[in-house]
Structure formats: C-alpha cells, structure tokens
C-alpha positions in Angstrom: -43.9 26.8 30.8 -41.6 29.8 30.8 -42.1 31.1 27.7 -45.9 31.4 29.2 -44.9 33.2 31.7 -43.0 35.7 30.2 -45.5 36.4 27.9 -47.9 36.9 30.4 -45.1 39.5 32.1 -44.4 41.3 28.9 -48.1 41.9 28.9 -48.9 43.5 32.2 -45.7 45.7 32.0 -47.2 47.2 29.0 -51.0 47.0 30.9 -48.8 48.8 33.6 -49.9 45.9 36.0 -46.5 45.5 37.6 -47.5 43.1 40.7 -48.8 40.7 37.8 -46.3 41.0 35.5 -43.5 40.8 39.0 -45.6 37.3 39.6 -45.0 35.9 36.6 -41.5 37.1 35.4 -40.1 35.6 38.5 -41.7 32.2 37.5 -40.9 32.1 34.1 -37.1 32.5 35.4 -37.0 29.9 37.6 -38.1 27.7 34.7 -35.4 29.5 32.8 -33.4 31.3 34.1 -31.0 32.8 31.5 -33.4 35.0 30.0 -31.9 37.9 29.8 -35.0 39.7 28.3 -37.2 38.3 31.0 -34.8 39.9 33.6 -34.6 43.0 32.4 -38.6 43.2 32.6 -38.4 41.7 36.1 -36.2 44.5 36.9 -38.7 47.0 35.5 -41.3 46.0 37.3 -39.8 45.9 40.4 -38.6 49.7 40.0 -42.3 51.2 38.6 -43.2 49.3 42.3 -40.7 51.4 43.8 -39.2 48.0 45.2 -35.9 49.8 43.9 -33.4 47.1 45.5 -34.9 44.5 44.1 -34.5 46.3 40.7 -30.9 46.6 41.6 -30.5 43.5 42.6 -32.0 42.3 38.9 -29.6 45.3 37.0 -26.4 43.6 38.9 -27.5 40.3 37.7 -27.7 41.1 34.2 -24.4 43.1 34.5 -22.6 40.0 35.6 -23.7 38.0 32.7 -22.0 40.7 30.4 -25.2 42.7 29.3 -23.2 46.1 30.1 -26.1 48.4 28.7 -27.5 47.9 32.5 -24.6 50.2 33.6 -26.9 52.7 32.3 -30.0 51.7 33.9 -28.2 50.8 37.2 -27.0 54.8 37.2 -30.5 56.1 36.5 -31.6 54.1 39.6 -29.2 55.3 41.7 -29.5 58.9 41.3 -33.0 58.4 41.8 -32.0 56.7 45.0 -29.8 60.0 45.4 -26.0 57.6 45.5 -23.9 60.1 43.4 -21.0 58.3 44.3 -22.4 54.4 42.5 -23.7 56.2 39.9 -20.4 57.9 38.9 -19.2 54.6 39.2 -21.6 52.8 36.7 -21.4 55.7 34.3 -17.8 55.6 33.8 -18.3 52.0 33.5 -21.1 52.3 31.1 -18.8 54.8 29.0 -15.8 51.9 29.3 -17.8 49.6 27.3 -19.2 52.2 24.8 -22.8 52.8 25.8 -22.2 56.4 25.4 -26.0 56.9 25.6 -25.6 56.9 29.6 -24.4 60.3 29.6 -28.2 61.5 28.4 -30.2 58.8 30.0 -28.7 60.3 33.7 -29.0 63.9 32.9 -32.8 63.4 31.9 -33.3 61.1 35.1 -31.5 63.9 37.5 -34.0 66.7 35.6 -37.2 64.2 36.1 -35.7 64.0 39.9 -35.0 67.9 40.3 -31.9 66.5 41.7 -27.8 66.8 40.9 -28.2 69.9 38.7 -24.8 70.6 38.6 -23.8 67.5 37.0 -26.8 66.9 34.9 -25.4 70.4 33.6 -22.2 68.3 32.6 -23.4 64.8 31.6 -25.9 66.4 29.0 -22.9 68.7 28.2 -21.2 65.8 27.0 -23.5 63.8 26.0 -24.4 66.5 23.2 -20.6 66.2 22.0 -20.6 62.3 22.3 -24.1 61.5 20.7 -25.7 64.6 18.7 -29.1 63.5 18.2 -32.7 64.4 19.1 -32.8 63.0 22.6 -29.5 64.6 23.6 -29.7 67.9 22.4 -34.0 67.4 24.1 -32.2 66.9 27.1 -29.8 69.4 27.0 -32.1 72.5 26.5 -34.0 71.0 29.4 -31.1 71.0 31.5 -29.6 74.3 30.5 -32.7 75.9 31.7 -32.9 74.3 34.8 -29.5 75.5 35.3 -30.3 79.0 34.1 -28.3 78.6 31.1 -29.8 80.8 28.9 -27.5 81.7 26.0 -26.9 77.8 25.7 -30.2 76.7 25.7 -31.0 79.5 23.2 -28.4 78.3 20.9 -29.6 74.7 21.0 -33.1 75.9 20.7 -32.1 77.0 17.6 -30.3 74.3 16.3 -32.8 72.2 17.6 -35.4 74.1 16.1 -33.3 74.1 12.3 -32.7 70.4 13.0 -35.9 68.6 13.4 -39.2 71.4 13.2 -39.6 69.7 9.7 -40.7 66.4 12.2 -42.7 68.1 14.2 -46.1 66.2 13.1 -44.2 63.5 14.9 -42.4 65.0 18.1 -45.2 67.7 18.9 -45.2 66.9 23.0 -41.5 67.5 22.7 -41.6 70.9 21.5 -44.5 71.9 23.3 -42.4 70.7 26.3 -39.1 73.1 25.6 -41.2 76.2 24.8 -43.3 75.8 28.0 -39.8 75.4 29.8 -38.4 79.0 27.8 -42.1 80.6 29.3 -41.5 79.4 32.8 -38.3 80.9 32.9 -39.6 84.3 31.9 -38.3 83.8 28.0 -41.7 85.0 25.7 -39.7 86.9 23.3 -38.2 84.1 22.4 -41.1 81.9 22.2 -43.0 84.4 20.7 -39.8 85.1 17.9 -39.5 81.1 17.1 -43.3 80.1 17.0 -43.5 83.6 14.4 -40.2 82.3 12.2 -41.0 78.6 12.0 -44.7 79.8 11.3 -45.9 77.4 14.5 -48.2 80.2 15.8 -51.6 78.8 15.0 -50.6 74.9 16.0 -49.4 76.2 19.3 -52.2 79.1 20.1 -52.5 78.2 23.7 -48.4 79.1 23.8 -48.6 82.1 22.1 -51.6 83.5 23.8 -50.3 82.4 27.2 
C-alpha cells in the first residue's frame, strides 16, 4: 500500500539511495496522492539526482496545494540553477506569507554555489535583522567574508562568539568552519586573539598551529 511505500522512500533518502527512494515515492503517490510529506521527499530525491526540473516540478505542486514553505526551497533551486530573476520572485513570495527563514536558506545556497555574491551579501543582511539566530548570523559571517567584509564579519564573530561558544560541545564543525574561513582570508590575529580569549586553543590545536 502507500504508506509502504513511503516508508520505504523515507528510508533510502536517509540511506542516501535516491533512485530507490525516487521508485517508491512516486508509487506510494499514485496510491495517494495528497501526501504532502511524501512529495516533498519525492522532490528531494529528485534534486540530490540532479533531476532538478523534476524537483521543480514536485516544489510547484506542493505550492499549489498551499504548503508556501516550498517558496523557499523552490528559490534555493533556482539559484542553483543560476535563475536570479524566479528566485527573486519566490523569495518575495516566501517573505509574503511569513517564512522569513528564506532570506538565510538563499544566502547559504548562493555561498555553497560561489554564485550571486552580491545579493547573498544582502539576503543574509536581512535575514540577520529579520531572524537573529544561530543559523543566520552562521551564514552571515560566511557571507561577509566571501564578500570581503571584514569589519562585519569581525563584529558578528564576536557576537557570535559571546552568543553561543558556551554550546560549542554541540556546534564544534560550525566554528571550526568560520575560523578556517577568517585563516583563508589572511585574518590569524584574529583567530589567534578569539581561540586565546575564549580559552579554545588546545580544542582547536590544528587552527592555532596552522
């Protein structure tokens, strides 16, 4: 039946087994086809198959039927299709019906991408003044370095730092990920400064000896 099915797709998503999971998501909704959940996966595997208009096709579905949160993923997918112009569109449409979380989820696509820096410059911008949490102000160091922002980033890094170092056990790879960003970009002072103040030399030795 389609329950079965989707299951069985739910499954080989997370096994990262996207033809399999594909094959059985699109039997489970011809059994049933309101599933909203099971479309959404469809539409998943499809993109990590890079079968990206079929992934649109499944986001456009799902928008139809009201589920507006797809704005967001329908932007991602179409700046890594490199269409400024329809994902403009589905982020102010995203924004219109309050998933504010958009504005992050496109700036971090467009830095995965190395693509749009200008505007991923603005949409984490915003989306630090919209939604101030971990993932946005993440996002927006990221992005201000990319974009050779350094007094910005710096003064996120520190808020960032002040905000949630007492988490760290938990968002290690996160850190590790911004201070190897400051090092690329030629800033060890400041590594070197932050890792000495927040007493983070000795869990991050291969950093501070780099």
């Amino acid at each position: 039946n389609g329950d079965s099915h989707f299951r069985l797709g739910a499954i080989y998503n997370t096994l990262n087994n996207y033809s399999f999971a594909e094959k059985h998501l699109t039997e489970g909704i011809k059994l049933a086809p309101d599933n909203i959940e099971a479309q959404e996966l469809l539409s998943i595997a499809y993109k990590k198959q890079g079968k990206l208009q079929e992934a649109e096709n499944c986001i456009k579905k799902l928008i139809n039927k009201n589920e507006f949160q797809n704005y967001i993923r329908l932007a991602c997918l179409k700046i890594q299709l490199n269409d400024l112009n329809t994902a403009t569109y589905a982020i102010e449409q995203a924004e219109l019906h309050g998933e504010l979380t958009v504005f992050n989820e496109v700036a971090w696509t467009c830095f995965e991408q190395m693509t749009f820096k200008k505007e991923a410059y603005q949409y984490s911008t915003k989306s630090t003044s919209l939604t101030p949490d971990f993932d946005s102000l993440h996002t927006h160091i990221a992005v201000s370095l990319w974009n050779n922002e350094f007094d910005v980033a710096t003064e996120s890094m520190n808020q960032f730092l002040i905000d949630y170092v007492s988490d760290i056990e938990n968002k290690e790879t996160d850190f590790i990920q911004l201070f190897t960003l400051f090092l690329a970009k030629g800033q060890t002072n400041l590594v070197d400064k932050w890792l000495k103040e927040y007493q983070l030399t000795e869990r991050f030795k291969p950093l501070y000896y780099a």
